[in-house]
C-alpha positions as CSV (number, residue, x, y, z in Angstrom):
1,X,-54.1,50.6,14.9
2,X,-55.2,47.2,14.4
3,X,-54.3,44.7,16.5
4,X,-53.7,42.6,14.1
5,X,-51.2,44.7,12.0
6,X,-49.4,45.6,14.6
7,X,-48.8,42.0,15.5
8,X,-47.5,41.5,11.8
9,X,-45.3,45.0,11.8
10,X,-43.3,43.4,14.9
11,X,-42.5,40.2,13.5
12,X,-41.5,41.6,10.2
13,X,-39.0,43.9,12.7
14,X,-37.8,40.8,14.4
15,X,-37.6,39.1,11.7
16,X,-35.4,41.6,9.4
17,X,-32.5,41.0,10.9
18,X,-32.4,37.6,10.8
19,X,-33.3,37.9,7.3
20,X,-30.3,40.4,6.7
21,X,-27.9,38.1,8.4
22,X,-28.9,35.3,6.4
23,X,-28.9,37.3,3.3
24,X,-25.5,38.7,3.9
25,X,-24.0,34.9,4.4
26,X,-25.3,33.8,1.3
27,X,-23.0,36.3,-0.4
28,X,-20.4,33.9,0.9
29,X,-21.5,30.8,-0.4
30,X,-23.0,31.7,-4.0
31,X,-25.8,33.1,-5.6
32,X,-29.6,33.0,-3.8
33,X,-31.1,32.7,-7.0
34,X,-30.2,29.1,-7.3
35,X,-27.4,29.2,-10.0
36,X,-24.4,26.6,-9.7
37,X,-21.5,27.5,-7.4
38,X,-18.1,27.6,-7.2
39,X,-16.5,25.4,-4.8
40,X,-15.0,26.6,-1.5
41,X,-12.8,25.6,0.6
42,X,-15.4,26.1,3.6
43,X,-18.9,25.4,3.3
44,X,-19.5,26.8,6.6
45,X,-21.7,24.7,8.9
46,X,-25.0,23.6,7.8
47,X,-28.2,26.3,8.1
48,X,-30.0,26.2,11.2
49,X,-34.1,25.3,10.3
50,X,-36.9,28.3,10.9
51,X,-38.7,28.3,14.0
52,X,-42.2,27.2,13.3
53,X,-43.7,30.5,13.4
54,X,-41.4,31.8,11.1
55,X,-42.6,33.2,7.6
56,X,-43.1,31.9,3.8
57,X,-40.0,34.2,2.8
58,X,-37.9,32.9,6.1
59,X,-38.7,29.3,5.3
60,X,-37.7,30.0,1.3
61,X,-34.8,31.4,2.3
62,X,-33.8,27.9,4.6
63,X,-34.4,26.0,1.8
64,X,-32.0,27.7,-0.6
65,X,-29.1,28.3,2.1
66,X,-29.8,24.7,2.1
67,X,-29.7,23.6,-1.3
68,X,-26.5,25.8,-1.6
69,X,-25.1,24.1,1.6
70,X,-25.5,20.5,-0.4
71,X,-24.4,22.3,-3.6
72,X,-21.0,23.3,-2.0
73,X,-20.5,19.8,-0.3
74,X,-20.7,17.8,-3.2
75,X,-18.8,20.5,-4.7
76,X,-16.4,19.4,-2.2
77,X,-16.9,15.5,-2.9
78,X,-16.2,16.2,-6.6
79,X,-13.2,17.8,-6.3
80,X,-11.7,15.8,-3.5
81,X,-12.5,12.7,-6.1
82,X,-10.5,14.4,-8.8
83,X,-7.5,15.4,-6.9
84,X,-7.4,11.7,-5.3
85,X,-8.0,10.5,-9.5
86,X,-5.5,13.1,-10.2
87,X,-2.9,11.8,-7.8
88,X,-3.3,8.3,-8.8
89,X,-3.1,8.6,-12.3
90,X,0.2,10.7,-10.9
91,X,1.7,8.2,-8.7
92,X,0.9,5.3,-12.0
93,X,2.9,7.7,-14.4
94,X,5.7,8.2,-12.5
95,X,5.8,4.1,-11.2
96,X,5.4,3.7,-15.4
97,X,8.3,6.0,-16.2
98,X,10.4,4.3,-13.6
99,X,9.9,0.8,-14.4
100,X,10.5,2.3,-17.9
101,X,13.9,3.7,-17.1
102,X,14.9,0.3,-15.2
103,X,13.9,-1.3,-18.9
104,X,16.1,1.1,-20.4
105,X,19.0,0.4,-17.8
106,X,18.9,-3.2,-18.8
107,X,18.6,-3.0,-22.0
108,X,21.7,-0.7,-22.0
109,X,23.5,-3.0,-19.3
110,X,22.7,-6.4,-22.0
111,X,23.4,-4.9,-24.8
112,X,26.4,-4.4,-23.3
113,X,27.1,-7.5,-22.1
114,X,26.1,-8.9,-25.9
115,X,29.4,-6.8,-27.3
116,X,31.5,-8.1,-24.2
117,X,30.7,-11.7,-24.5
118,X,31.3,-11.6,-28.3
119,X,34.7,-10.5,-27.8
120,X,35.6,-12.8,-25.6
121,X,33.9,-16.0,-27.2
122,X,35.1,-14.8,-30.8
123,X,38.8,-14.5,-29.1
124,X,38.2,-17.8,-27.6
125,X,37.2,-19.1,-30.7
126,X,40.0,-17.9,-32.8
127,X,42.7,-18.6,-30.4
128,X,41.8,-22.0,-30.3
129,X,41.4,-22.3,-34.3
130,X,44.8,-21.2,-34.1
131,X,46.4,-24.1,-32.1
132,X,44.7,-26.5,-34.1
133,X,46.1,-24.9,-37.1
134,X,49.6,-25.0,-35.7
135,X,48.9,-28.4,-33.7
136,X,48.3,-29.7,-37.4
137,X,51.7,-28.4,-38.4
138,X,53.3,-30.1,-36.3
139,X,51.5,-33.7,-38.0
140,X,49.6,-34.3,-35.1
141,X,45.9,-35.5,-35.2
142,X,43.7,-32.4,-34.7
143,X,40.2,-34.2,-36.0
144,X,38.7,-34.0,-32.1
145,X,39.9,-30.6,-31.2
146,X,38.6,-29.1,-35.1
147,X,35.3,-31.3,-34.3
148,X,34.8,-29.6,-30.8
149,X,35.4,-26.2,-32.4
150,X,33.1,-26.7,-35.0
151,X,30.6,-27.7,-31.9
152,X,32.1,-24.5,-30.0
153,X,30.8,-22.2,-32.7
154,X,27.3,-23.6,-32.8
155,X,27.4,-23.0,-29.1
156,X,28.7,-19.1,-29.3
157,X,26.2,-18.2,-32.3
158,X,23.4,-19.6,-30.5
159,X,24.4,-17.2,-27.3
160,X,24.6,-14.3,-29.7
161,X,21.2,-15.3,-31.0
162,X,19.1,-15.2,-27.8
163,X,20.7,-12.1,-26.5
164,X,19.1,-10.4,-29.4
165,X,16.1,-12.5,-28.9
166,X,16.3,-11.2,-25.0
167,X,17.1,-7.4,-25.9
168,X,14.4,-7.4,-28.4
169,X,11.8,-8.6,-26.1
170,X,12.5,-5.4,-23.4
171,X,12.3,-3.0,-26.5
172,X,8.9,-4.5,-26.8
173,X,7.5,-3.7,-23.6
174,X,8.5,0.0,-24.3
175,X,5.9,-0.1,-27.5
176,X,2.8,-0.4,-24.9
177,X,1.3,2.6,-23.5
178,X,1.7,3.2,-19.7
179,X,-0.8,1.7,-17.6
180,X,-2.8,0.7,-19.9
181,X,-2.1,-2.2,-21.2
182,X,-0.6,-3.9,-17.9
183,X,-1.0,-7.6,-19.4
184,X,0.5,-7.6,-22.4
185,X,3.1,-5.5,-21.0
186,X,3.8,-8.1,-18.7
187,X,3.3,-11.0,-20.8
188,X,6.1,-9.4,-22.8
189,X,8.4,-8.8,-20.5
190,X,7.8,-12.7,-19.0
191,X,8.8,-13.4,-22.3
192,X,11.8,-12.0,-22.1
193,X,13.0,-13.6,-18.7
194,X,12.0,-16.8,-20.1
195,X,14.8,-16.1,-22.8
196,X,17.1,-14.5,-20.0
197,X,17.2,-17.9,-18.6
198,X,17.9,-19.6,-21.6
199,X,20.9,-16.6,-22.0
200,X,22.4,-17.4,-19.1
201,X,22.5,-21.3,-19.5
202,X,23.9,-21.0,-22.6
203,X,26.8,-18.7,-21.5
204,X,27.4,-21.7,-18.9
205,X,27.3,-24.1,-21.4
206,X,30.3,-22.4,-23.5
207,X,32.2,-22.2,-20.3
208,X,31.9,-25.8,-19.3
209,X,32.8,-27.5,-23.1
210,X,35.7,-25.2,-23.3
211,X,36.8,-26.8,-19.9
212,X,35.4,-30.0,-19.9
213,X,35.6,-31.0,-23.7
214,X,37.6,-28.6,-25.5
215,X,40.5,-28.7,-22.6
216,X,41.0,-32.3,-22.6
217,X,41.4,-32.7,-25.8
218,X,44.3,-29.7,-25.7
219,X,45.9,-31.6,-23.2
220,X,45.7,-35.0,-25.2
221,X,47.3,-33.3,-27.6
222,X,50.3,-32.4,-25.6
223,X,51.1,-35.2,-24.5
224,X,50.9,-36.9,-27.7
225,X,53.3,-33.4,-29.0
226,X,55.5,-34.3,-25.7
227,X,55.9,-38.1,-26.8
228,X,56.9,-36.9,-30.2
229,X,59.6,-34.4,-29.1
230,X,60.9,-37.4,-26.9
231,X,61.3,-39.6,-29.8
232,X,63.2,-37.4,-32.0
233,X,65.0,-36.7,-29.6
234,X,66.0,-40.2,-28.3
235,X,66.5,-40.5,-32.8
236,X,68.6,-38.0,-33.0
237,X,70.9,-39.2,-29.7
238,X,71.0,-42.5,-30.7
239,X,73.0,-41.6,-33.8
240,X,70.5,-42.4,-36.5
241,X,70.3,-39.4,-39.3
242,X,68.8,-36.0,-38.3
243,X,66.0,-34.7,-39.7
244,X,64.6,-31.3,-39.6
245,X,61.3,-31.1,-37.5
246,X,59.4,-28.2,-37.3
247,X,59.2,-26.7,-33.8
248,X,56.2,-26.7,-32.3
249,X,54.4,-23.9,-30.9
250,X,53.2,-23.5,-27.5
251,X,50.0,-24.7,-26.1
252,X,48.5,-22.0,-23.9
């Protein structure tokens, strides 16, 4: 036999196997022919070059084990981008539906504290509209006290007003779509605290003329009922002719 062809006959022997084995782990990874992969968990490690005597066929085979390798990595890349994409837009949706639900907490909580503060203003309000109306029944000068209610209301309706101003300013920040359109979501909701502020001034504003003004003026006007009760009394001891006074009512 030829020398020559025998040479060839044992390196195709030798070779087979390698061949084989590299044929059989490209089962694992995805089609030889080229075609696009799935990815895998495991790309395996990455193929080991030919020796420089190996053959056309062993070096074409390198190359696509390699090309598969780089296929299956990237396959990797991709899909580790997605899941960390996928987890991000996660970890936004459920921060959005949070801050959400603390929007709707507050709205609930003010809207609230709108009814409660009506009812106690508006009893306020009407208590003290009913002294005066008594106070006046009794001929004493009510002109301050009616003037400082008239004040009083302006004070009470302009509460009411921002609280609706403040409550509708969170409902707006609900009408934007979740994370995406941070800005005017938060230039909506700074909005809002700006008139929270103004809310809470005015609340304190009410409580300090009802003490400070309004209170005063009661008080004025109890003394000034006290002095009057004195001198029909001191009329009425000293003999001079009764008349019939109207009792007054209690000042609370």
């Amino acid at each position: 036999m030829n020398k020559k062809i025998l040479v060839s006959l044992l390196a195709l022997v030798v070779a087979a196997p390698l061949y084989l084995a590299m044929a059989d782990n490209t089962s694992t990874i995805g089609d030889p022919t080229g075609a696009t992969i799935a990815p895998t968990s495991d790309c395996g490690s990455m193929p080991t070059a030919p020796a420089a005597e190996a053959t056309v066929q062993e070096r074409q085979q390198y190359r696509q084990q390699l090309q598969q390798y780089y296929q299956c990595e990237r396959s990797k890349l991709k899909a580790g981008s997605q899941n960390l994409q996928d987890q991000k837009q996660q970890f936004t949706q459920q921060r959005c539906d949070l801050i959400n639900q603390r929007i709707n907490d507050r709205l609930s909580n003010f809207q609230s504290k709108q009814g409660g503060d009506k009812t106690i203003f508006g009893n306020v309000y009407q208590r003290l509209t009913n002294l005066a109306t008594r106070l006046k029944s009794d001929n004493l000068d009510t002109t301050t006290l009616t003037n400082d209610l008239a004040a009083l209301k302006t004070k009470v309706d302009k509460v009411q007003t921002e609280y609706s101003s403040f409550i509708d300013g969170l409902k707006a920040t609900t009408s934007f779509t979740c994370g995406q359109s941070q800005g005017q979501f938060m230039g909506k909701l700074g909005a809002a605290r700006t008139i929270l502020l103004s809310v809470r001034q005015d609340r304190l504003d009410v409580k300090n003329y009802v003490l400070n003004t309004i209170k005063p003026d009661i008080l004025a006007l109890r003394a000034q009922l006290a002095k009057q009760e004195q001198s029909d009394k001191s009329t009425t001891s000293s003999g001079s002719p009764t008349t019939t006074t109207p009792t007054p009512n209690s000042i609370q």
